[in-house]
C-alpha positions as CSV (number, residue, x, y, z in Angstrom):
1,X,95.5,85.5,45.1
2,X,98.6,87.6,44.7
3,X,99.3,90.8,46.9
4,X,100.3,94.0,46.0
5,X,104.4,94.5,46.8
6,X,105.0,98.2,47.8
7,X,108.9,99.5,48.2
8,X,110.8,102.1,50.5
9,X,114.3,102.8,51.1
10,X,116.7,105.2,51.8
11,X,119.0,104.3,48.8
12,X,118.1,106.5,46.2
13,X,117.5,106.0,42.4
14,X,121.4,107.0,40.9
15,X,122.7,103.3,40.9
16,X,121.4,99.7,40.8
17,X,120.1,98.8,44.4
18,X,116.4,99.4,44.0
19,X,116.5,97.4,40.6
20,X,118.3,94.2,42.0
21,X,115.5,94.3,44.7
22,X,113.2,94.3,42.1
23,X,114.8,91.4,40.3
24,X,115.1,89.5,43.3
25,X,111.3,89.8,44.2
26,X,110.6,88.9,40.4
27,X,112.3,86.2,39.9
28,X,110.3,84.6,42.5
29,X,108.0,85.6,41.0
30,X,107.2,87.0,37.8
31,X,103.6,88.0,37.7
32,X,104.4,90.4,40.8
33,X,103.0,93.6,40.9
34,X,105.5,96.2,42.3
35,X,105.4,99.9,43.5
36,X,107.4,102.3,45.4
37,X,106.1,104.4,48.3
38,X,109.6,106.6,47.8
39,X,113.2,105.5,47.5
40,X,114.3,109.5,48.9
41,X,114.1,108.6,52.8
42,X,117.4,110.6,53.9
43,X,120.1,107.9,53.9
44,X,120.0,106.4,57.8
45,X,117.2,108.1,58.5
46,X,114.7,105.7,60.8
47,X,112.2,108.4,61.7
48,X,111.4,109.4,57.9
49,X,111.2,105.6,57.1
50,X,108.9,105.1,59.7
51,X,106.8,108.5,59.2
52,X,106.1,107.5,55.3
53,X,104.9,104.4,55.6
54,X,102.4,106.1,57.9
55,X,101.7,108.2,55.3
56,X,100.8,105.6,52.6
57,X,100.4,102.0,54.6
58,X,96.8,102.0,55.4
59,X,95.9,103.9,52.3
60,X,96.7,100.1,50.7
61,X,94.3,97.1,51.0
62,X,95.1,94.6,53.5
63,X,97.8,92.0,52.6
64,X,99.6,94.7,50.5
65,X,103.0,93.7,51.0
66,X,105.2,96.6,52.0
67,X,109.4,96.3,52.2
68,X,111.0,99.2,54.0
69,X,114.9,99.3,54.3
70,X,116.4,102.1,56.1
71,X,118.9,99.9,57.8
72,X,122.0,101.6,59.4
73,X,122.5,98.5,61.3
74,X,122.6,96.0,58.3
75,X,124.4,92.5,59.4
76,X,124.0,93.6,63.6
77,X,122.0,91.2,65.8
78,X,118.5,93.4,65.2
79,X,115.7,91.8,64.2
80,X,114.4,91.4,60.5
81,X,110.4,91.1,60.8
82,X,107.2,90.7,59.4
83,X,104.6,93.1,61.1
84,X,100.8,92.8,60.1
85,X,98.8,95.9,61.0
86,X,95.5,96.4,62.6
87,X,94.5,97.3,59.2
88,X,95.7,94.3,57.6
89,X,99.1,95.5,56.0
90,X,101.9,93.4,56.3
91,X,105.5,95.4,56.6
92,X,109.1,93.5,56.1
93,X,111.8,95.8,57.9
94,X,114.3,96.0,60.4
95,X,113.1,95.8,63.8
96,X,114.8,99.7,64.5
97,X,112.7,102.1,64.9
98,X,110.6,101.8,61.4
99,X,107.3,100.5,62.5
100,X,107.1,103.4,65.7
101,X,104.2,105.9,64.0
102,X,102.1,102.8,62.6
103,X,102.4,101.3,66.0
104,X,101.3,104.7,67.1
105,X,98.5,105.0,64.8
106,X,97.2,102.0,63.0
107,X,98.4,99.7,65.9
108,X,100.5,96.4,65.1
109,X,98.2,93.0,65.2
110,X,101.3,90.4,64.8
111,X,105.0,90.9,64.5
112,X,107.2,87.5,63.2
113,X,110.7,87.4,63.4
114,X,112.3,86.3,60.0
115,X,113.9,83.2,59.7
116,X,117.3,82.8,58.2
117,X,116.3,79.3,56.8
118,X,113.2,80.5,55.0
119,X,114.1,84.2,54.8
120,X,117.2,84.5,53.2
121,X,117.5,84.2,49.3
122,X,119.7,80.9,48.1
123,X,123.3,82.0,47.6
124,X,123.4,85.0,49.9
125,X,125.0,84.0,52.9
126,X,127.9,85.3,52.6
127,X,127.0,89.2,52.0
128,X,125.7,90.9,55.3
129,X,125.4,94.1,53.8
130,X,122.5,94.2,51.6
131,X,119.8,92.9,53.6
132,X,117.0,94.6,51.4
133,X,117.8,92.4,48.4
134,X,118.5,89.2,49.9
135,X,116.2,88.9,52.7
136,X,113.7,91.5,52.8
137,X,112.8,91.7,49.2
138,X,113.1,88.7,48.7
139,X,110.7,87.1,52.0
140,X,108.6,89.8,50.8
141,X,108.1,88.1,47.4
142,X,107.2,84.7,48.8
143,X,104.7,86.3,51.0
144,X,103.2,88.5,48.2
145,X,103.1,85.7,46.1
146,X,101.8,83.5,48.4
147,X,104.4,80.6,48.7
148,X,104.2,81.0,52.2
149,X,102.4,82.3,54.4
150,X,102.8,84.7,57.2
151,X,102.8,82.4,60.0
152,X,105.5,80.6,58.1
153,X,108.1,83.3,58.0
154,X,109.1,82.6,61.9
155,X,108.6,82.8,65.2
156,X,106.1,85.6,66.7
157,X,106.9,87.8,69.2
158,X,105.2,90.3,71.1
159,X,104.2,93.3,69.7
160,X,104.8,95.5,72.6
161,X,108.5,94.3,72.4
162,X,109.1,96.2,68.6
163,X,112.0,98.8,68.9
164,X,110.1,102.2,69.5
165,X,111.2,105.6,68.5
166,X,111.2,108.3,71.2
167,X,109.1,111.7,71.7
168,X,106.3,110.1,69.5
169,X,103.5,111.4,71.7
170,X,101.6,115.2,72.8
171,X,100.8,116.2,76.1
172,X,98.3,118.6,77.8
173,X,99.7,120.6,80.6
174,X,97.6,123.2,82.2
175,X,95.7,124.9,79.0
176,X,98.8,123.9,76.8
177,X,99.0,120.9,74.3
178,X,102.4,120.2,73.1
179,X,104.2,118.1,70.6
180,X,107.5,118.0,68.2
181,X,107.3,119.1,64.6
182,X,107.5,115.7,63.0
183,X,108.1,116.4,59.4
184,X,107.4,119.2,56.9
185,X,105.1,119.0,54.0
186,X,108.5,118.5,51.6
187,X,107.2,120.7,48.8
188,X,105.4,123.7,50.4
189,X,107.2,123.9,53.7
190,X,104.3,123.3,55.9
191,X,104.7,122.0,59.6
192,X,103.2,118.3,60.4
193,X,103.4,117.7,63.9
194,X,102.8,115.2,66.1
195,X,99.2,116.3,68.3
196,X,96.3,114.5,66.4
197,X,93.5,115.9,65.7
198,X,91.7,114.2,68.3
199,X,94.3,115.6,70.9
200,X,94.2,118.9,70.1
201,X,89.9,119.3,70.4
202,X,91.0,119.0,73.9
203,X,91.6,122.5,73.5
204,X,88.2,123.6,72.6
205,X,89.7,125.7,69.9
206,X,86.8,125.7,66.6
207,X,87.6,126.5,63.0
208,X,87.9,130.1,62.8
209,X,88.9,130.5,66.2
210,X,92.5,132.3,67.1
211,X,95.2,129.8,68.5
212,X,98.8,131.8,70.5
213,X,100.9,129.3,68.8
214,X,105.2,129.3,69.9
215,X,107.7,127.1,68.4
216,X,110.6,126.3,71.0
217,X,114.0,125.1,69.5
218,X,115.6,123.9,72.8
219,X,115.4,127.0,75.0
220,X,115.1,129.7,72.1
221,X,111.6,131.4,71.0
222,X,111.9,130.5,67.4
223,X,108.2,131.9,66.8
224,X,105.1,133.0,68.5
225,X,102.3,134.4,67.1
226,X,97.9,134.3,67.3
227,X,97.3,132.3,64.5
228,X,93.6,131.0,62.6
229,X,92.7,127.8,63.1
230,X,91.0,127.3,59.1
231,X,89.4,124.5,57.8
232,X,90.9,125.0,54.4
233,X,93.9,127.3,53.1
234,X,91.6,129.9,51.5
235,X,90.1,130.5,55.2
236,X,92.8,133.1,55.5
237,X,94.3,135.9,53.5
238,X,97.5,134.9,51.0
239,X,100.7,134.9,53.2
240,X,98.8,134.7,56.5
241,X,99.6,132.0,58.9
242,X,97.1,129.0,59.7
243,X,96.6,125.7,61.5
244,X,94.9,122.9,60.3
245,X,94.2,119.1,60.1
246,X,96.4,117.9,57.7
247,X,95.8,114.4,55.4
248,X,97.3,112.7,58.5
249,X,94.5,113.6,60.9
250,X,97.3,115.8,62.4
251,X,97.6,119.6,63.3
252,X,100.0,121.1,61.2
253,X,101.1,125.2,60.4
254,X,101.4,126.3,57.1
255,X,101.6,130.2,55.6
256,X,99.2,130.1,52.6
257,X,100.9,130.3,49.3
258,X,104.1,130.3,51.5
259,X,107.0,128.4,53.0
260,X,106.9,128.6,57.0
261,X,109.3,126.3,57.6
262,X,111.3,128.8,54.8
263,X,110.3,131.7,56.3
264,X,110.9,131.2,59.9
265,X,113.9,128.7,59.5
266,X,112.0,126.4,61.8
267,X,113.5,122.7,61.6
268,X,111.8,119.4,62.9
269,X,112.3,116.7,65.5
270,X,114.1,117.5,69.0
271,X,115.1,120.1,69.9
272,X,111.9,121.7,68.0
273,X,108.6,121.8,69.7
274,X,105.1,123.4,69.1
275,X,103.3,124.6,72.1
276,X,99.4,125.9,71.2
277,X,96.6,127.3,73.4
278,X,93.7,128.9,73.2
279,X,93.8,132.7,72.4
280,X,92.3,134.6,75.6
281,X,90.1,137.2,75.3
């Protein structure tokens, strides 16, 4: 049975790239079914790469066949790999960085480095620069289409040894959880950071309860404020502020019918952090 193929890069949709990828994993074959998680990752950007396919990987069934190329070292000695998730997802990528947040999350089963025999499409050789089409597109196709299999594609290595991002984790100090600002909800400006759900309870904070919430950017007070801690947007008034668990299973800070990161100016990743505690009496 065929799998599901699933694309992500940072290249955009203005010229031909994400077409010849598609051609390449078609003419292997033709019956394919192809999908894009997003071609908009910001060109060179590993973290974004890494924190989308979080976003939609284990949404998929397993053996969905996902390609991710956000590759600023294309043609260097990195690794190009197949990972298999504890969910059952497979991911072809650039051992850089990408697979950090579902290592994090879903967990990584089985990582395979790709071999150049088997790997790399017939008459390619000579191009080191476009590594999506003619290796990862393309020993995504075979996979998807099963004319190999995934022990097939090369040697395994441990999973512990993938390239992980840094400042991916919370901590608790004292009465304080803390964590960066991972992302924003694109669209409506919302905070996603990274203190799971699961994390923050550790606070004892319930829904409806007041959180004293600061955003650091390096050594500067960006924001503070006592803020709700809602179970749905329409738990507090129109402009007012609000944490909640977003579709990630993450705390995040929105204004609702607003733009915080807008409002505030607030950016994401180091130097920004969120700092939260329980409101005392």
């Amino acid at each position: 049975m065929k799998s599901f193929m699933v694309f992500q890069s940072d290249f955009g949709l203005v010229d031909g790239a994400v077409s010849a990828m598609y051609g390449v994993a078609l003419s292997v074959d033709g019956e394919l079914r192809i999908f894009d998680l997003t071609h908009e990752i910001p060109p060179f950007d590993i973290f974004e790469g890494s924190y989308r396919l979080l976003q939609a990987v284990p949404y998929w069934p397993a053996n969905t066949v996902f390609v991710s190329v956000v590759d600023p070292g294309v043609g260097t000695r990195r690794k190009s790999c197949a990972a298999r998730t504890k969910g059952g997802q497979i991911i072809i990528t650039p051992d850089n960085g990408t697979l950090s947040h579902i290592a994090r999350t879903i967990g990584i089963a089985e990582v395979r480095e790709i071999s150049e025999a088997k790997g790399h499409r017939r008459g390619s050789a000579t191009s080191n620069t476009f590594h999506g089409r003619d290796i990862y597109a393309y020993t995504g196709a075979l996979l998807a289409s099963g004319q190999i299999s995934f022990e097939e594609i090369g040697e395994a290595y441990d999973p512990s040894d993938i390239v992980m991002l840094e400042d991916l984790y919370p901590s608790l100090e004292g009465d304080t959880v803390s964590g960066t600002i991972e992302t924003l909800d694109v669209r409506f400006g919302s905070l996603w950071t990274s203190i799971s759900k699961e994390f923050f309870e550790q606070l004892g904070i319930r829904p409806g309860e007041t959180a004293d919430v600061t955003i650091m950017n390096g050594k500067i007070r960006a924001y503070r404020s006592f803020v709700t801690y809602a179970d749905t947007f329409n738990d507090v008034e129109i402009g007012e502020a609000l944490l909640y668990v977003n579709s990630m299973e993450h705390i995040a800070l929105a204004i609702n019918q607003g733009n915080f990161a807008r409002a505030y100016n607030i950016g994401t990743r180091s130097p920004w952090r969120i700092l939260i505690r329980k409101a005392r009496d």
